[in-house]
N, C-alpha and C positions, 0 to 999 in steps of 0.2 A: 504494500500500500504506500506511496508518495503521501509522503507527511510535509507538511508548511510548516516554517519553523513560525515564531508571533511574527516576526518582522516581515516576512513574505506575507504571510496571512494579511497584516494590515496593508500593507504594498498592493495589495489585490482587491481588498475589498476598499481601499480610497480611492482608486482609479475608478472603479465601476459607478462610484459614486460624484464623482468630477472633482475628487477633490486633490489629485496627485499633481494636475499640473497648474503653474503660477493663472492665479484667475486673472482674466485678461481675457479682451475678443469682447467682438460686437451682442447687443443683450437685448435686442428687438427684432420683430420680424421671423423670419427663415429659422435666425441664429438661437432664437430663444426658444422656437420651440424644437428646434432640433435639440439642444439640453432638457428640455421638458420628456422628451422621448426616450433619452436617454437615462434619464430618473426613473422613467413610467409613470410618475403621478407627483405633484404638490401639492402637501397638505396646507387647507385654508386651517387660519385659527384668528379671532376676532380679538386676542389680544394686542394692544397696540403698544406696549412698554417702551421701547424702543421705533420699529417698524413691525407691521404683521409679521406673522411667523412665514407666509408662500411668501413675503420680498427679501426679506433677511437669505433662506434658501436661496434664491437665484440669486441674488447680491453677492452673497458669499464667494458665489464660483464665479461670476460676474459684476465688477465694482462698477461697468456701466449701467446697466437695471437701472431702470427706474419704473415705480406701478404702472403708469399707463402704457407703456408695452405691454405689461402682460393685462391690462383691460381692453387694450385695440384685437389682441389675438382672441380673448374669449369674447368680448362682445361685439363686436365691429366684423373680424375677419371669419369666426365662428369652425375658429383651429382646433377649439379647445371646448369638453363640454365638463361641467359638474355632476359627481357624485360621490356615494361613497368607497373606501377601499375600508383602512381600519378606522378613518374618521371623515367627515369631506375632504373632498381635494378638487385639484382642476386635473383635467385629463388631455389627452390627445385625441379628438376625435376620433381618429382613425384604427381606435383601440374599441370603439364606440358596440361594435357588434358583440363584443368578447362580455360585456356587461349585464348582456340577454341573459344569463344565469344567475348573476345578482339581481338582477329587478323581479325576476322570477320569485326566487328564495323569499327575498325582501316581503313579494306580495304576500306569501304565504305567514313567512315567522313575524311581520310587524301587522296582519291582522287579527293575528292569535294573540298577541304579545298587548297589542295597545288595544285592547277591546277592556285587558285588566288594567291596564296602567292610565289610559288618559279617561275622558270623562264623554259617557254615555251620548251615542247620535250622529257620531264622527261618520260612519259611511252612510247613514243620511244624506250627508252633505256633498258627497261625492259629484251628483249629475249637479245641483245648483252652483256648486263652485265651477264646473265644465262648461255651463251652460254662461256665468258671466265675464269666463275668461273669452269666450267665444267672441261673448256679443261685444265685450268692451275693452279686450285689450290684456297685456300682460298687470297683471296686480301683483302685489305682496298679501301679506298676513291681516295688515290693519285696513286693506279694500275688501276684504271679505266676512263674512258674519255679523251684519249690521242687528244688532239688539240682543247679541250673544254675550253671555256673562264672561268677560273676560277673566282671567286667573290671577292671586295675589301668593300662587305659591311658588314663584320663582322660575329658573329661566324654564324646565320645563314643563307648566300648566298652561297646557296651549286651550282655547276653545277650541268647538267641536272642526270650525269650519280653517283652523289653521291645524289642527289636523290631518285635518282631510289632505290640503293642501298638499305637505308633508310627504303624505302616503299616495297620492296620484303623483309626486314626483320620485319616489324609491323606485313604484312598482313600473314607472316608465311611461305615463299620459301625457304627464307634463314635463318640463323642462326650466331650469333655471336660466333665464336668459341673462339677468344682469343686478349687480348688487348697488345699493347706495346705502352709504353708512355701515355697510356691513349685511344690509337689509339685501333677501333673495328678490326677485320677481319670477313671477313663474309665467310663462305660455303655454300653450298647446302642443306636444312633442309631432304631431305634424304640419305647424306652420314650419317650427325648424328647422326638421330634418327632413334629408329630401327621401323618397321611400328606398333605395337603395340603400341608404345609412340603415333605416328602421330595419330594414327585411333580411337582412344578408345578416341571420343569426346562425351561428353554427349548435351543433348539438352540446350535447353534455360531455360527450366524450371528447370531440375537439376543444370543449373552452377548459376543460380540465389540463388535457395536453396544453395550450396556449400558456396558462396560468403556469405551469409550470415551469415549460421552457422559457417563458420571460423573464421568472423571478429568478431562476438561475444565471441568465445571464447577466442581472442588475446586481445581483452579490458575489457571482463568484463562486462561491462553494454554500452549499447550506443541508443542514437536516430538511427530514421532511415535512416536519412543522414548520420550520423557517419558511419553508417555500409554501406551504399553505397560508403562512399570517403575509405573506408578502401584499398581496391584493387584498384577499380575506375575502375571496369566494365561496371555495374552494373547501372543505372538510381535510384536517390532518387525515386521515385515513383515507382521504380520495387522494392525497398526497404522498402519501406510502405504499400504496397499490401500483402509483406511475413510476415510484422510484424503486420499486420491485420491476416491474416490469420493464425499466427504461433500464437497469443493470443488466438483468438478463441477454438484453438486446444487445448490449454492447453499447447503447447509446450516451452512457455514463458510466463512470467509476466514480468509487469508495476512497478517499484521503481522509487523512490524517490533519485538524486543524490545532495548532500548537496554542495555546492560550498564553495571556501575560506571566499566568501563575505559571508555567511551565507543563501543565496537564494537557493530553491530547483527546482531542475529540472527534470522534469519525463524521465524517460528511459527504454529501457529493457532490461532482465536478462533470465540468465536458472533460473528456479524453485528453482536450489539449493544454490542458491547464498547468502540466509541469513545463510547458514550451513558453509560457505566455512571457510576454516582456516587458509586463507589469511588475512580474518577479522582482528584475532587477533594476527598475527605475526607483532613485531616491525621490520622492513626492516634495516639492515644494517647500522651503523652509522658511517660507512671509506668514509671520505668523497674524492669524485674522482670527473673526469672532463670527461662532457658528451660529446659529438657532437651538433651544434645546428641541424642537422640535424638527430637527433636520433628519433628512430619510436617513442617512450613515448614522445617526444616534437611537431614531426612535425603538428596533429593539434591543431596551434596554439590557437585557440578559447578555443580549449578544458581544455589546459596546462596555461591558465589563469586565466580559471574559479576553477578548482582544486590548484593550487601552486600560483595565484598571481604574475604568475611572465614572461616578458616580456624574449623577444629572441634579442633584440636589442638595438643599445643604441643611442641614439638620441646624436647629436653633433649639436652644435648651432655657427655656422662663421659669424662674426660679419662682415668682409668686404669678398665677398659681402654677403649679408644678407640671410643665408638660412641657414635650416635646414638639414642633410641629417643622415641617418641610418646606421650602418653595425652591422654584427651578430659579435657575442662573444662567448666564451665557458661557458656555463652554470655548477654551481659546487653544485652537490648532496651531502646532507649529510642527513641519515636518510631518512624519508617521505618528505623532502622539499630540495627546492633549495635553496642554503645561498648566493652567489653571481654569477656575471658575470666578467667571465677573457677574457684580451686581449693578446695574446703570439702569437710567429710565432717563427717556428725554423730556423734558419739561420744555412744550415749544411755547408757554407764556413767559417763561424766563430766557428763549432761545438759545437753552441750554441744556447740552449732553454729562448729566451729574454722574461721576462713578464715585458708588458709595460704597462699595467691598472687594475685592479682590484676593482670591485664597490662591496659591500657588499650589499645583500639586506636591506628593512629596516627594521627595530629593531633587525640585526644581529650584535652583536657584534664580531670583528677581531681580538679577543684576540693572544695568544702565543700559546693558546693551539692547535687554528685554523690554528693560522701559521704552525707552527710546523706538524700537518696533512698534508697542502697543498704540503709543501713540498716533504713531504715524495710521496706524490702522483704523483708530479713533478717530483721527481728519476725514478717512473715508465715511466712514460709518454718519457722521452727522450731518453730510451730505445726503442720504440717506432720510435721516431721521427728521432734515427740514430746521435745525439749527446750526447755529454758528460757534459756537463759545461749547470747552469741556472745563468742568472742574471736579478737582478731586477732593470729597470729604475728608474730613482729619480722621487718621488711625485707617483710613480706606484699604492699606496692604495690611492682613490677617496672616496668624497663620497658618503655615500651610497645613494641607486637610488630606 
């Protein structure tokens, strides 16, 4: 069995990810969503701390990005459509057919699922919200259910007819055309798509195959849960049966993946993977500031066993007595992660505030280090839409 030592292992899985080479190149149009393809998917997140969590991701690997590229390509050029994989994201159209399985599943497990969870009347509502998309146009949430009791139990107590919405966009009716504020709008999924998009669904057996082959190619090596939670179509055991049967074939091998702790873990690969010449490229040593929600971090299991290194930082309040967690911005340098920063842009102050900074451990915080962050920092608040960085006092912690 060809075993990866960690440093291969990470060498292979930062490339797949875009993140081995210096970020640079054009970040609209063609170029952007050729990166998007190469991702498979960006996840949306409506936190704004900094920038959203899908601009921060393309940023990252491209410091030209800026939002409205990727709002010309989803709403304007309609390269790109919404839904979910493990939580929203923007997709590639062109992926669009491979989905017919999740809208399926979707139809079935979220109207069993919220018939207990949300509040009585929901597919009620189904033809009436159809019926005023129709007549008047794409809407959001708050153009629908006029005289319905809206909800005060937080973000998820939708009424019946946002809802509904909701689930005639899972199951595939509708379509999110365009956000403001964060806010979806929905259409009708046949003004959008043209019926060749809609029709050209493959069966269960090819979107299984597709799902899988994809998601090995965007990591590199993976179990067969790995490669089920990739999309998160797909059932682990429908994952295990292809990687049963794609070994047999020959069409994959069994490696060896080396972890930080020095433990080996089996997985599997294309054939060519001891040849690849990801192997031996040293990845980028500009050290920049990821997302914690970036696809190369999101499984967490996975990004601890290869780097070591946590997404959170544990806060200990002595009165009263409890522990609690929040995420931080994790900072690449090279094949590893050097520390976790804590910032928020305040753009009434037009200003990018770091207020913690923990250094991995045995990272040393030289000048040299500084000196990079910063510069990284200049980027970054171009981004964020402020001018001016400042650093809180005691802001370097240590390290964790």
């Amino acid at each position: 069995m060809f075993i990866l030592s960690n440093q291969a292992a990470r060498r292979v899985f930062l490339d797949r990810h875009a993140l081995s080479e210096t970020p640079q190149g054009p970040a609209n149009g063609d170029a952007l969503l050729d990166l998007i393809e190469r991702l498979g998917f960006v996840q949306l997140d409506s936190i704004n701390t900094v920038a959203r969590a899908h601009d921060m991701i393309l940023f990252s690997r491209r410091p030209r990005y800026r939002p409205k590229a990727l709002k010309r390509l989803y709403e304007h050029d309609r390269d790109l459509f919404e839904h979910w994989t493990h939580d929203a994201a923007i997709i590639p159209l062109k992926f669009y057919p491979y989905w017919h399985l999740r809208r399926e599943r979707d139809a079935a497990r979220l109207r069993e699922k919220w018939s207990e969870w949300r509040r009585e009347g929901f597919e009620a509502k189904f033809q009436p919200v159809l019926d005023q998309i129709r007549d008047h146009g794409p809407c959001c949430s708050g153009d629908v259910g006029e005289g319905e009791k809206r909800g005060s139990g937080g973000w998820w107590d939708w009424h019946p007819s946002k809802t509904a919405l909701e689930y005639l966009w899972r199951s595939g009716a509708l379509q999110v055309v365009r956000r403001e504020g964060f806010q979806k709008y929905y259409d009708l999924t046949e003004r959008v798509l043209d019926r060749t998009t809609q029709g050209n669904a493959p069966d269960t057996e090819e979107s299984i195959d597709w799902c899988c082959r994809e998601a090995l190619d965007r990591l590199g090596s993976a179990t067969h849960g790995e490669l089920a939670a990739f999309w998160d179509h797909i059932s682990p055991a429908e994952a295990k049966a292809w990687c049963t049967a794609a070994l047999d074939q020959g069409r994959i091998i069994q490696v060896g993946i080396t972890g930080v702790d020095g433990s080996v873990r089996p997985a599997f690969a294309w054939p060519n993977l001891p040849d690849d010449p990801a192997l031996h490229i040293a990845p980028t040593n500009r050290l920049r500031v990821l997302s914690p929600f970036d696809p190369a971090l999101r499984d967490r299991k996975r990004a601890e066993r290869l780097f070591g290194f946590a997404y959170r930082i544990e806060i200990f309040v002595p009165e009263p007595k409890r522990t609690y967690g929040y995420y931080v911005f994790p900072l690449m340098e090279g094949d590893r992660l050097v520390g976790r920063i804590d910032m928020k842009a305040f753009r009434n102050e037009d200003t990018l505030r770091v207020r913690a900074l923990w250094p991995e451990h045995k990272v040393r915080w030289g000048k040299g280090r500084q000196a990079a962050l910063e510069v990284e920092l200049e980027r970054v608040k171009r981004l964020a839409g402020v001018t001016q960085t400042a650093f809180d006092d005691n802001w370097l912690r240590t390290p964790v």
